[in-house]
VEXMAR-715382 format. One record per residue (C-alpha): residue number from 1; chain; z negated, y, x. Coordinates in Angstrom, 3 decimals, padded with zeros to 6 digits, always signed. Example, Ala and Ser with C-alpha at 12.3 -4.5 7.8 and 13.67 -1.06 7.14 Angstrom:
% residues 2
<pt><pos>1</pos><unit>A</unit><up>-007.800</up><north>-004.500</north><east>+012.300</east></pt>
<pt><pos>2</pos><unit>A</unit><up>-007.140</up><north>-001.060</north><east>+013.670</east></pt>
This chain:
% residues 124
<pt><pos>1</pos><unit>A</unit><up>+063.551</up><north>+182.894</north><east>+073.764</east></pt>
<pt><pos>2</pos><unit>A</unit><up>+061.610</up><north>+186.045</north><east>+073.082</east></pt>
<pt><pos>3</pos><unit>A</unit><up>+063.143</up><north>+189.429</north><east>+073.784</east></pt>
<pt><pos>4</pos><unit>A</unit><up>+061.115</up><north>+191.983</north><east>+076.053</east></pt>
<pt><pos>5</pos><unit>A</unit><up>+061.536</up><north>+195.629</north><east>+075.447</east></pt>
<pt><pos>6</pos><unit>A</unit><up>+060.337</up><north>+198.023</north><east>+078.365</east></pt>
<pt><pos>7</pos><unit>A</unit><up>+060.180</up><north>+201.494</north><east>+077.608</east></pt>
<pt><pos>8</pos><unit>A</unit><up>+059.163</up><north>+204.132</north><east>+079.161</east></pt>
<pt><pos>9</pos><unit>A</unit><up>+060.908</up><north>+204.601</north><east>+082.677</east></pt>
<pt><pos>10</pos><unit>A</unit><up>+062.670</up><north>+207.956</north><east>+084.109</east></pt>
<pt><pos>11</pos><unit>A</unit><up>+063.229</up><north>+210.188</north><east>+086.679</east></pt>
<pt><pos>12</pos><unit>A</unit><up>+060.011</up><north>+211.830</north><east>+088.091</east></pt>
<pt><pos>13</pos><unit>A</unit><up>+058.896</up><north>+214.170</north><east>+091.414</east></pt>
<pt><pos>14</pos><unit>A</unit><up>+056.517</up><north>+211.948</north><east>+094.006</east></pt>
<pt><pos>15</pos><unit>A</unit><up>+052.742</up><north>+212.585</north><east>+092.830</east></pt>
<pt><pos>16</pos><unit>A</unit><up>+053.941</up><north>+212.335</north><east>+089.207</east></pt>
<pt><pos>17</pos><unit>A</unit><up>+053.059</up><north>+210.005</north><east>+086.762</east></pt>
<pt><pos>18</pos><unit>A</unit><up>+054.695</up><north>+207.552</north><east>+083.671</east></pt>
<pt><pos>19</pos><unit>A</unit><up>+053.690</up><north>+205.074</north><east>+081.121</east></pt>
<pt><pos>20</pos><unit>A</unit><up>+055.556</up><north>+202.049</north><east>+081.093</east></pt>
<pt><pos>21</pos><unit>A</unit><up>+055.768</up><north>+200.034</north><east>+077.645</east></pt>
<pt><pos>22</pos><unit>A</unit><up>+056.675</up><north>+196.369</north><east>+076.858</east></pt>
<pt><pos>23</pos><unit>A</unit><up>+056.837</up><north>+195.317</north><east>+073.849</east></pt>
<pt><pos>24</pos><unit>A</unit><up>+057.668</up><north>+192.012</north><east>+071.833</east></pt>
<pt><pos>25</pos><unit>A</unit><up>+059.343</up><north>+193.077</north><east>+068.555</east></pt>
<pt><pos>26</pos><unit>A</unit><up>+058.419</up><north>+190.857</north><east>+065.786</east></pt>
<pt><pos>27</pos><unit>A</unit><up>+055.921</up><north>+188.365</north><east>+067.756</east></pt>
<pt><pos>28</pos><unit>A</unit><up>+052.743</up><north>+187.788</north><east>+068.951</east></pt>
<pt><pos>29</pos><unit>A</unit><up>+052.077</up><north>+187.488</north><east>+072.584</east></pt>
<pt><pos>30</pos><unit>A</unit><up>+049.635</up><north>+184.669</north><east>+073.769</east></pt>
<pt><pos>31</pos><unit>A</unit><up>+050.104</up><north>+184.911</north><east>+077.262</east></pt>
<pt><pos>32</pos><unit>A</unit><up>+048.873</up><north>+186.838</north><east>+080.545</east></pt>
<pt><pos>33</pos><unit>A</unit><up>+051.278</up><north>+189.574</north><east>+080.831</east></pt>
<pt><pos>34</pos><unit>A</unit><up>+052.751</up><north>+190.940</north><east>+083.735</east></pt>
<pt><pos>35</pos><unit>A</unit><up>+054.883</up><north>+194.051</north><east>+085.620</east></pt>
<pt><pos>36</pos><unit>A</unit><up>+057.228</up><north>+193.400</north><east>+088.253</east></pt>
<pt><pos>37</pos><unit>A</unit><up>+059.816</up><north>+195.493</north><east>+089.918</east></pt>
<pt><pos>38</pos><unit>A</unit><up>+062.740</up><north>+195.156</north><east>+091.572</east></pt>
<pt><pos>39</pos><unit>A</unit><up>+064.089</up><north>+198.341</north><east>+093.938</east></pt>
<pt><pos>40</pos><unit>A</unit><up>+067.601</up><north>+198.338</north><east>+096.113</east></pt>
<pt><pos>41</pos><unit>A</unit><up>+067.681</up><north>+196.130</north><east>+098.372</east></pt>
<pt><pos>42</pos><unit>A</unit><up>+064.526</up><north>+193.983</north><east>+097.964</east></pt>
<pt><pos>43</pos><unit>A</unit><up>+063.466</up><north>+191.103</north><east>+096.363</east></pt>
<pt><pos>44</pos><unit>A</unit><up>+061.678</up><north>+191.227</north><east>+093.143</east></pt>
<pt><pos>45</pos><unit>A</unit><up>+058.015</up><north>+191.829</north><east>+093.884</east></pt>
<pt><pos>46</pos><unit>A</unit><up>+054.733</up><north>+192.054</north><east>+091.503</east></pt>
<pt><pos>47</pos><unit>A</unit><up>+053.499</up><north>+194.845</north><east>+090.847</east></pt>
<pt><pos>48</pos><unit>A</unit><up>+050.574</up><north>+193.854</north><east>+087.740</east></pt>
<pt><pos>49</pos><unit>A</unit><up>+049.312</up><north>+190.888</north><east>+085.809</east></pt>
<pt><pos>50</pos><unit>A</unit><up>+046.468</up><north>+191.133</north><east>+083.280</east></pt>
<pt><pos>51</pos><unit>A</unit><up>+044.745</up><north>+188.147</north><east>+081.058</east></pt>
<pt><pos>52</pos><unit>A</unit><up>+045.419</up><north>+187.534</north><east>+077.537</east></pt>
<pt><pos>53</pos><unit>A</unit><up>+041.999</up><north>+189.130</north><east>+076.889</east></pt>
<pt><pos>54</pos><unit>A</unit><up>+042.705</up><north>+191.967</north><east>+079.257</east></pt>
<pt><pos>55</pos><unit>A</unit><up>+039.374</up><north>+190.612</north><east>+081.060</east></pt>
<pt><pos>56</pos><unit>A</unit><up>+041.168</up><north>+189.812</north><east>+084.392</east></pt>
<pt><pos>57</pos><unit>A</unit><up>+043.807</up><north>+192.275</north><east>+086.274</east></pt>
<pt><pos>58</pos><unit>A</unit><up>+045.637</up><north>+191.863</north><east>+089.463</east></pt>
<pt><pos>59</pos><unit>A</unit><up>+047.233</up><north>+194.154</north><east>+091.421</east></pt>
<pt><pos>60</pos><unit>A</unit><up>+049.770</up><north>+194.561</north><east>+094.149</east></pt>
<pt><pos>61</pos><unit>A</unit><up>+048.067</up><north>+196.459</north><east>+097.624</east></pt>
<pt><pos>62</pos><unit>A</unit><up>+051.134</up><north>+198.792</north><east>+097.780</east></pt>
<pt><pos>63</pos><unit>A</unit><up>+049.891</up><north>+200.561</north><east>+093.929</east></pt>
<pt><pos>64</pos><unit>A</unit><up>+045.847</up><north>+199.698</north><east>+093.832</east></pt>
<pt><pos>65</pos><unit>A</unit><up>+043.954</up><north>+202.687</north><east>+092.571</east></pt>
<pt><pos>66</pos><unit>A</unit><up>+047.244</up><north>+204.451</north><east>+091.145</east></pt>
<pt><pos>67</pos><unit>A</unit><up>+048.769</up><north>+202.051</north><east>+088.805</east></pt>
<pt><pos>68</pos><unit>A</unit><up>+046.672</up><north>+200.128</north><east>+085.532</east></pt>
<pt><pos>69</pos><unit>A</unit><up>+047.762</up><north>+197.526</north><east>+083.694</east></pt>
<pt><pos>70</pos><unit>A</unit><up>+046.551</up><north>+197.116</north><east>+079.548</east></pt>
<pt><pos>71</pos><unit>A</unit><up>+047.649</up><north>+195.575</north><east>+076.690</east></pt>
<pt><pos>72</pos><unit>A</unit><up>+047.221</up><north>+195.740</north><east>+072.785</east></pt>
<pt><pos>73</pos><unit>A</unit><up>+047.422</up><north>+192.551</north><east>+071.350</east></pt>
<pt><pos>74</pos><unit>A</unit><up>+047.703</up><north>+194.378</north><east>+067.743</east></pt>
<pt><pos>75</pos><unit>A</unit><up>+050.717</up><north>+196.039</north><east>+068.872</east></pt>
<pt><pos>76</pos><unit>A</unit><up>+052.128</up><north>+192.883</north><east>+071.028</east></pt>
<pt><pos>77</pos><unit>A</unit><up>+052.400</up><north>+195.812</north><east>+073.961</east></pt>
<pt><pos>78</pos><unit>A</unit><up>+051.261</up><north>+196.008</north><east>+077.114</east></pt>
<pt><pos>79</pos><unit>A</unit><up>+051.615</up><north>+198.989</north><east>+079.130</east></pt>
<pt><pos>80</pos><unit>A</unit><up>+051.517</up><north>+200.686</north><east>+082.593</east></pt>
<pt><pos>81</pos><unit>A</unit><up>+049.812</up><north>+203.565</north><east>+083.789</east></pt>
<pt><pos>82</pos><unit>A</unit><up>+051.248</up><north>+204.810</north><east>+086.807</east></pt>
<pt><pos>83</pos><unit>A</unit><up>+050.112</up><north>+207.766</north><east>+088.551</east></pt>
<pt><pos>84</pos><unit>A</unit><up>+050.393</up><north>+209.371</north><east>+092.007</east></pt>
<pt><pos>85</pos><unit>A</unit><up>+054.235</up><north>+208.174</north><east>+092.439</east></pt>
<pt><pos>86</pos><unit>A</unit><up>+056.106</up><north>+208.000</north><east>+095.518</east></pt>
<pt><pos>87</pos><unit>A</unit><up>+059.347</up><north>+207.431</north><east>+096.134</east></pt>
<pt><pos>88</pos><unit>A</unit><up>+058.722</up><north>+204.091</north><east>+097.231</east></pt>
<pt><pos>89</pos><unit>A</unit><up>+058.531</up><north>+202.904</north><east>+094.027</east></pt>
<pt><pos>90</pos><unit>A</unit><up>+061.440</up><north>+203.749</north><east>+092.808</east></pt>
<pt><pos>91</pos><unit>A</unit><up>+062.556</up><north>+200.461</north><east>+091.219</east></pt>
<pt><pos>92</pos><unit>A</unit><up>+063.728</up><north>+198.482</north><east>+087.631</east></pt>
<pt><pos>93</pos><unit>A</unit><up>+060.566</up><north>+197.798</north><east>+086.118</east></pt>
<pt><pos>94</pos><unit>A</unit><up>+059.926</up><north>+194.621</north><east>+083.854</east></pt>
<pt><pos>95</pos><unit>A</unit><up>+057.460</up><north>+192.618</north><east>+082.156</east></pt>
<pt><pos>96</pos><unit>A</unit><up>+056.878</up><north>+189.251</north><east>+081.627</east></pt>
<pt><pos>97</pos><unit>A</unit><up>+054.957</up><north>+186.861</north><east>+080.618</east></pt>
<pt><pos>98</pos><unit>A</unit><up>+052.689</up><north>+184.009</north><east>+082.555</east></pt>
<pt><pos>99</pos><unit>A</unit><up>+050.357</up><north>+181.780</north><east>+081.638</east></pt>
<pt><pos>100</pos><unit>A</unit><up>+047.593</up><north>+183.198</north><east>+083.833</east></pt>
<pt><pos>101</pos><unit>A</unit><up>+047.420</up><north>+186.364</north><east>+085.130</east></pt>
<pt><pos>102</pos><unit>A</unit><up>+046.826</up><north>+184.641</north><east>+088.878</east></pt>
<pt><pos>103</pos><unit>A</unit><up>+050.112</up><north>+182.933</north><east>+088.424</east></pt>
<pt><pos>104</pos><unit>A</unit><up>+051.571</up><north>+185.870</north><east>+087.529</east></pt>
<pt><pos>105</pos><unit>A</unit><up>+050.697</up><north>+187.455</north><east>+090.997</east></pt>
<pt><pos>106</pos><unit>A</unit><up>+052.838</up><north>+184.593</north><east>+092.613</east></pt>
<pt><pos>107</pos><unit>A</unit><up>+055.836</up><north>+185.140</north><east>+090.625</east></pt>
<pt><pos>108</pos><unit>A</unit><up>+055.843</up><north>+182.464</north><east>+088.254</east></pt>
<pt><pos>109</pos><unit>A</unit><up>+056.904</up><north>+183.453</north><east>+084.760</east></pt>
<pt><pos>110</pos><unit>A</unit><up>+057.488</up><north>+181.675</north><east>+081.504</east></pt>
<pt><pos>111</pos><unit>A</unit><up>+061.460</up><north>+182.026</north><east>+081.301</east></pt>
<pt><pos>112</pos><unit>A</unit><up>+061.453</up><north>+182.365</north><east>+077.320</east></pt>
<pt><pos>113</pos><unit>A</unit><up>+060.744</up><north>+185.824</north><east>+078.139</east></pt>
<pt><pos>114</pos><unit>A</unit><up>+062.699</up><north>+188.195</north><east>+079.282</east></pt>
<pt><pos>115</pos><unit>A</unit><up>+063.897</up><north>+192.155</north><east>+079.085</east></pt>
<pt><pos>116</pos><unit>A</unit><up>+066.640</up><north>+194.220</north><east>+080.508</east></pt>
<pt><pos>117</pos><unit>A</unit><up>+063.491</up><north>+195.893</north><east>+082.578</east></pt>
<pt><pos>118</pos><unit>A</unit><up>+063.197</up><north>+200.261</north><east>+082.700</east></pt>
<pt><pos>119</pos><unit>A</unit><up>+064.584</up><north>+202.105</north><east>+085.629</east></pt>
<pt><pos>120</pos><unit>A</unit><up>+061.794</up><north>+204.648</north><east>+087.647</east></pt>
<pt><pos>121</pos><unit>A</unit><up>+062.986</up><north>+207.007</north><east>+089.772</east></pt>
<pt><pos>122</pos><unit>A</unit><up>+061.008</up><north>+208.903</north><east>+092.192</east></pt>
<pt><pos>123</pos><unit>A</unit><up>+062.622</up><north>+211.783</north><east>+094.134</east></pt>
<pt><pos>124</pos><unit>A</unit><up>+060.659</up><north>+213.447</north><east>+096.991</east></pt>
């Protein structure tokens, strides 16, 4: 398995705005990458999913035009811009990684990777 670091997360007022970080220590990532999220309550959802090339991005409706997805290949990181907060998405953010970014968008991840995810808190 490959370990997933996400970095980044915290406690920030609605109309805020954080930079997520996921990083593979040690290895180089071949795959699409991709954000998901998981707040109280609800099922895991996706929230991101870009191409190895970082030529094709998906996003969820509920963060289009406030969140962006990109990666650095060099750096085996892949990051999230997010911007305009709301409370709604308070959540545990994680990455992973898929072997398309479209398949990404449907959930389905290559287990082998995997991180303990970064908590986002957004108070109103």
């Amino acid at each position: 398995q490959v370990q997933l670091v996400e970095s980044g997360g915290g406690l920030v007022q609605a109309g805020g705005s954080l930079r997520l970080s996921c990083a593979a220590p040690g290895r180089t990532i071949r795959y699409a990458m991709g954000w998901f999220r998981q707040a109280p309550g609800k099922e895991r959802e996706f929230v991101a999913a870009l191409s190895w090339d970082g030529g094709s991005t998906y996003y969820a409706d509920s963060v289009k035009g406030r969140f962006a997805i990109s990666r650095d290949n060099a750096k085996n990181t892949v990051y999230l811009q997010m911007n305009n907060l709301k409370p709604e998405d308070t959540a545990v953010y994680y990455c992973g990684a898929g072997i398309t970014a479209a398949t990404l968008t449907r959930g389905q991840v290559i287990n082998d990777y995997w991180g303990q995810g970064t908590q986002v808190t957004v108070s109103s």
